[in-house]
Every structure is written in structure tokens, then in C-alpha cells.
Residue frames as qw, qx, qy, qz and C-alpha x, y, z in Angstrom:
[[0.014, 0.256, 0.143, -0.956, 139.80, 73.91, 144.71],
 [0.720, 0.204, 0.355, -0.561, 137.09, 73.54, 142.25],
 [0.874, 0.245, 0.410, -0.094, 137.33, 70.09, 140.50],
 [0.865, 0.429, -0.053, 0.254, 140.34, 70.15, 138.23],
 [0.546, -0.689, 0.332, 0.342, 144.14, 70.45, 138.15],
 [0.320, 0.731, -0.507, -0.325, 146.99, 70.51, 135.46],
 [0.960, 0.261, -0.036, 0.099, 147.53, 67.47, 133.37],
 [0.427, -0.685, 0.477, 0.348, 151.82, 66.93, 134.15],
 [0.905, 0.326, 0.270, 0.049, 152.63, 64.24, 131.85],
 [0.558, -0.238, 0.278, 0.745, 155.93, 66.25, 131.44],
 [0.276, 0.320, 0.428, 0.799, 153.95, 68.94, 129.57],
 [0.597, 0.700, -0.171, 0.353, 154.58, 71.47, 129.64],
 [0.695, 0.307, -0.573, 0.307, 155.90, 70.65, 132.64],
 [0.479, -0.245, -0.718, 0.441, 156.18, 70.41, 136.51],
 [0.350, -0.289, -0.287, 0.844, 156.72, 74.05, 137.33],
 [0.099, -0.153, -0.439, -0.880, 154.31, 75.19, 135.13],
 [0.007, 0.385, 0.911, -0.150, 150.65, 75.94, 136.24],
 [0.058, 0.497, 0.554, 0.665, 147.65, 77.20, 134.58],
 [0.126, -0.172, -0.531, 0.820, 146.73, 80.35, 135.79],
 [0.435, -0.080, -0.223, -0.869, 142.99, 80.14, 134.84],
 [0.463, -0.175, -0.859, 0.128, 141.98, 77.43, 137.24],
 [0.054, -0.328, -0.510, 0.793, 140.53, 80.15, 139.23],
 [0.316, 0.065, -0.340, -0.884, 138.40, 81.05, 136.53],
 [0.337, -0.087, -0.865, -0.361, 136.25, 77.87, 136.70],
 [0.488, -0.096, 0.414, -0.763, 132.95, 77.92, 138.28],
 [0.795, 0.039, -0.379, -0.471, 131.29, 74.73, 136.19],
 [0.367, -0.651, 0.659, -0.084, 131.95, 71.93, 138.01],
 [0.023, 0.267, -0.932, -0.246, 133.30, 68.63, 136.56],
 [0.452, 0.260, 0.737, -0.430, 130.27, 66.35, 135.24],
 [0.268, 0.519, 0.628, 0.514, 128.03, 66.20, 132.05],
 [0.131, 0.189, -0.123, -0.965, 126.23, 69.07, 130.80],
 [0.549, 0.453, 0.647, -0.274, 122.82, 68.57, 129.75],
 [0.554, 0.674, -0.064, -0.485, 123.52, 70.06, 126.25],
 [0.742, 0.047, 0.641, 0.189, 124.02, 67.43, 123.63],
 [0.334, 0.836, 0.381, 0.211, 124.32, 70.30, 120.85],
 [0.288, -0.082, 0.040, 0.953, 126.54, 72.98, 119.70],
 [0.159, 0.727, 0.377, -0.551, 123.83, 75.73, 120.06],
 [0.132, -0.580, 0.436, 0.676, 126.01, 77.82, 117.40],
 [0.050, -0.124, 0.832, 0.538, 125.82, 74.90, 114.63],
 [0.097, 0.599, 0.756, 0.245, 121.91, 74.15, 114.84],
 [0.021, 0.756, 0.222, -0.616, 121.50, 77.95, 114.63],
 [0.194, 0.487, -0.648, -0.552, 123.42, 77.83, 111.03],
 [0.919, 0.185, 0.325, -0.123, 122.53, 74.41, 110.53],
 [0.272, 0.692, -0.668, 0.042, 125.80, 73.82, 110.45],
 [0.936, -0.045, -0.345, 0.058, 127.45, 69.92, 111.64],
 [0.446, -0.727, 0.503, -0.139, 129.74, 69.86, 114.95],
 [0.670, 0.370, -0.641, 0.055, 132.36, 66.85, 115.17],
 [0.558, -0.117, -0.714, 0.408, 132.85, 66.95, 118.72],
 [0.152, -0.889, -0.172, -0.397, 132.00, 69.34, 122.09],
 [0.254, 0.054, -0.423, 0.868, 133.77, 71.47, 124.54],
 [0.289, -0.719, -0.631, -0.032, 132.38, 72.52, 127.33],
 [0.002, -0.746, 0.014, -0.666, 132.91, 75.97, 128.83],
 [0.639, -0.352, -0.672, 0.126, 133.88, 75.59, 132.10],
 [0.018, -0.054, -0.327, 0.943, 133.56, 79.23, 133.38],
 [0.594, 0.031, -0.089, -0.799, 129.61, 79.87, 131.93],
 [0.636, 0.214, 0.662, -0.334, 128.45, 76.24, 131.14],
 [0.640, 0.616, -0.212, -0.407, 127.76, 77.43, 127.32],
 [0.664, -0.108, 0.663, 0.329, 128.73, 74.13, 125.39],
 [0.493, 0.706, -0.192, -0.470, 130.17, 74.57, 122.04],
 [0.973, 0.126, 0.080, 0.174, 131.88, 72.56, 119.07],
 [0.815, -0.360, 0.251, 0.378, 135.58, 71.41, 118.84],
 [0.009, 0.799, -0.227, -0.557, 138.23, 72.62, 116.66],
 [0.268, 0.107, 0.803, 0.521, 137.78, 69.80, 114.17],
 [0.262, 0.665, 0.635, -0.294, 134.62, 71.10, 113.93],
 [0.506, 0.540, 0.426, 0.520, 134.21, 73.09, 110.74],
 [0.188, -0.879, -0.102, -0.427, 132.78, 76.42, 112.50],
 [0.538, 0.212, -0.379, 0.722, 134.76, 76.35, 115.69],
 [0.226, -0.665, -0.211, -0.680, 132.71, 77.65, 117.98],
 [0.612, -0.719, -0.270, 0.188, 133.93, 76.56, 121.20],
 [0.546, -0.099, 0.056, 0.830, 137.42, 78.57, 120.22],
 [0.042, 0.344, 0.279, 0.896, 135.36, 81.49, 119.01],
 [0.527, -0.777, -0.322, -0.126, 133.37, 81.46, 121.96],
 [0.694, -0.427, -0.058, 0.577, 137.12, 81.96, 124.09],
 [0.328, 0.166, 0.136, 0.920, 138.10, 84.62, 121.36],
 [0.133, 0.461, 0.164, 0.862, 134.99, 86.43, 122.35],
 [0.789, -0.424, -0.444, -0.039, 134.93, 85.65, 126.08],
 [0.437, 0.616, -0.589, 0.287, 138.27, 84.97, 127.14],
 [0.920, -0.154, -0.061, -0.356, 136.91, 81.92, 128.67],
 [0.200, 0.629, -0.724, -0.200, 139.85, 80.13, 128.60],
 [0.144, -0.153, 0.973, -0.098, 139.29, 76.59, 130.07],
 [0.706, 0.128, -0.268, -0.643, 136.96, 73.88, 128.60],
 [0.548, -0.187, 0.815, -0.037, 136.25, 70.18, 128.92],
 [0.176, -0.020, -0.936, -0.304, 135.31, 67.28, 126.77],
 [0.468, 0.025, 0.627, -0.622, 131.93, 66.94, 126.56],
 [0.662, 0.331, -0.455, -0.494, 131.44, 64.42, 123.85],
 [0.985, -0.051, -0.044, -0.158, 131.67, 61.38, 126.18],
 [0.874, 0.200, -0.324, 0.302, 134.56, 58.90, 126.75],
 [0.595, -0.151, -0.287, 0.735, 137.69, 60.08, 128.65],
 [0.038, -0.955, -0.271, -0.115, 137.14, 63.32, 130.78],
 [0.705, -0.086, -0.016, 0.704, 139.58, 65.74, 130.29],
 [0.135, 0.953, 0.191, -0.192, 139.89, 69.82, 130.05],
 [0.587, 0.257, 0.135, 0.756, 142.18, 72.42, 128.15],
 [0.064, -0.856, -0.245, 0.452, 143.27, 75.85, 128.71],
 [0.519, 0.748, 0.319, 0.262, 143.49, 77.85, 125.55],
 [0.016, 0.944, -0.317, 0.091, 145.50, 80.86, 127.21],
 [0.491, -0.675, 0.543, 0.091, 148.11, 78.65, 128.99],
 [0.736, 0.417, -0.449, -0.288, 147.93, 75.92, 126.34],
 [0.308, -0.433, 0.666, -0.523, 147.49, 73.45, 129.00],
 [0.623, -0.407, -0.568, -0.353, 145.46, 70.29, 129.13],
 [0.290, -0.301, 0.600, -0.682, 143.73, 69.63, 132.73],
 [0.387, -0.184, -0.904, -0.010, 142.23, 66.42, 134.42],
 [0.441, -0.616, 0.139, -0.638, 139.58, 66.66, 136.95],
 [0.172, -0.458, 0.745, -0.453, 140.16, 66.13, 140.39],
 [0.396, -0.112, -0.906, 0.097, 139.28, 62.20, 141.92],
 [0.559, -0.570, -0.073, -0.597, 136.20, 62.40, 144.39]]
């Protein structure tokens, strides 16, 4: 539908499915921001990013000291995000407490 689906892996489980997959307009791919906007506004330090995958807006991770892609969802209610820090691509919804994979081209 648009580029991702629920992660099974037996969690939280078959019958379960995230009902903010309709929310997602970004589609699967990099992002050109390489930067938590948020942290070089504080000059603050990020650890990892999330990407926003209803707006685009890329923030940092919840190791991240500030938190600013969760505090972008508390004042959004964005819910779904990806990895955008490289390596394995993967997303999470925050409301359903979900992870999600995008779809195979």
C-alpha cells in the first residue's frame, strides 16, 4: 500500500496489525537529512536518527539524550518512523508499539 508492513516475528503477533500504516505518506528510502535539526539548534549531540514517516522531519533516537524524534510523536502524533542512521532498514510505530519492515520492490 505504501512501502511498509508489520514486522511478525511472533511480536506482537499474527493477528495483530498496526493501525497507522495508513498514516504514512514518506516513502521507504534515505532522507537527505544527515542531522537531528532539534540537536544542532541546542547544540546538543544525537546518537542515532528516526525518520518521520508521515512529514519527512528527521529527528534523534531515544538513546539520544534530547529525544526528539519521540517528542516530535508526543507533539504530532506521528506515530510511525524509520531508521535513518544507515545499516538495516527498519520502522516502528510508537502508538501500536510495533516494529515494521518495508515492503521488497
Amino acid at each position: 500500500m505504501n512501502g511498509w508492513h508489520e514486522t511478525y516475528n511472533d511480536y506482537p503477533g499474527p493477528d495483530v496489525v498496526c493501525g497507522h500504516l495508513a498514516t504514512i505518506a514518506v516513502p521507504p528510502g534515505p532522507d537527505p537529512a544527515v542531522a537531528c535539526v532539534d540537536c544542532l539548534r541546542e547544540g546538543t549531540m544525537w546518537v542515532e536518527l528516526r525518520r518521520c514517516l508521515v512529514c519527512g522531519e528527521t529527528r534523534c533516537c531515544e538513546s539520544s539524550p534530547r529525544r526528539h524524534g519521540r517528542a516530535h510523536y508526543d507533539q504530532t502524533g506521528h506515530a510511525v518512523i524509520a531508521n535513518q542512521s544507515g545499516g538495516e532498514p527498519w520502522g516502528w510505530c510508537y502508538e501500536d508499539g510495533m516494529p515494521l519492515t518495508p515492503d521488497v520492490s
